[in-house]
C-alpha positions as CSV (number, residue, x, y, z in Angstrom):
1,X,0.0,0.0,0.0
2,X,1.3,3.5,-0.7
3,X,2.0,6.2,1.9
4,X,-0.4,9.3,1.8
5,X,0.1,12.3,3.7
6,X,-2.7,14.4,4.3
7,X,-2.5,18.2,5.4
8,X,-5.7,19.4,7.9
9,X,-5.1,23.3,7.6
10,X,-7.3,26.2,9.2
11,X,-7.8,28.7,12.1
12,X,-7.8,27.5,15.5
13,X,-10.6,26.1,17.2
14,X,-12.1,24.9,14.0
15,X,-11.8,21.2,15.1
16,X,-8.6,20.0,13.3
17,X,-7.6,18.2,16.7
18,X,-11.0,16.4,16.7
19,X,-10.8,15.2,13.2
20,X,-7.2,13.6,14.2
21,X,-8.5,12.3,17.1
22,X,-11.2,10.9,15.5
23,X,-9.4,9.4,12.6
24,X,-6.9,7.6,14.5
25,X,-9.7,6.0,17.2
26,X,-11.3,4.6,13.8
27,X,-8.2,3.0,12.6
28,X,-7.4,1.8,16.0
29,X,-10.5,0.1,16.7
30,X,-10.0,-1.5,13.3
31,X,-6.7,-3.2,14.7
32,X,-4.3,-0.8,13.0
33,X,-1.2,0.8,15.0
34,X,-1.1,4.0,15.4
35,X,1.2,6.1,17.2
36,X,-0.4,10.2,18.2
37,X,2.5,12.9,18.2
38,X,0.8,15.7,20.1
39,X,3.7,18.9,20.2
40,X,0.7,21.2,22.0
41,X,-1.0,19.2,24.9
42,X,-4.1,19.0,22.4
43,X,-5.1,15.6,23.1
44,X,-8.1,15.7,25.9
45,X,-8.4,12.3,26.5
46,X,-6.5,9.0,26.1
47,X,-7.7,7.3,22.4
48,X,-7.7,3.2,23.3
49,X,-5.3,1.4,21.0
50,X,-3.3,4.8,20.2
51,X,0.4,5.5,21.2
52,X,0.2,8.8,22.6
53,X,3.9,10.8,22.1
54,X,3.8,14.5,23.8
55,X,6.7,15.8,22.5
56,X,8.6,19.0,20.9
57,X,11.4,17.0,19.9
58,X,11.8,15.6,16.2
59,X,14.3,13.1,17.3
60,X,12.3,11.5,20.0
61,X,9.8,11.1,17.1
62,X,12.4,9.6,15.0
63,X,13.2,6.9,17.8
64,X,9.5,6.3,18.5
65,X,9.2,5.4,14.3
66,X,12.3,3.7,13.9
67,X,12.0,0.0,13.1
68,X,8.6,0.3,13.8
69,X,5.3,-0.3,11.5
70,X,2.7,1.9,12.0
71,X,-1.0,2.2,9.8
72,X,-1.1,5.7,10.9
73,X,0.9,8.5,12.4
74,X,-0.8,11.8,13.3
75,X,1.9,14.9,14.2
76,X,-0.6,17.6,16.2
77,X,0.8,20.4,15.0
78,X,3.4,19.8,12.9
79,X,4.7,23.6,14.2
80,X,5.4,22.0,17.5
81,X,8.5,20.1,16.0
């Protein structure tokens, strides 16, 4: 299967977060892996089945992903890195 990157762009508040959250839930209760990257403290609540990463740092990303298989990764927002 091909990679695909998807950009969610708009003003805050508009429910970017929500549609991330939401999205990665979905593929997580489908049995995929998915690892969260929040870089603002966005997330309000744990997402069963989703590696949550709070994190500034674009190397601990890198050594979350290394050697690793994921379905999905989310980066909330990618600014934070």
């Amino acid at each position: 299967m091909k990679a695909l990157r998807v950009l969610l762009y708009g003003k805050p508040g508009v429910g970017k977060t929500t549609i991330a959250s939401s999205f990665a839930a979905n593929v997580a209760r489908r049995g995929g892996k998915v690892l969260y990257v929040d870089t603002e403290d966005g997330v309000l609540e744990p997402i069963t089945g989703v590696t949550l990463l709070q994190t500034t740092s674009y190397h601990e990303v890198a050594q979350s992903i290394t050697g690793k298989r994921f379905n999905l990764i989310v980066v909330d927002t990618i600014d934070g890195l």
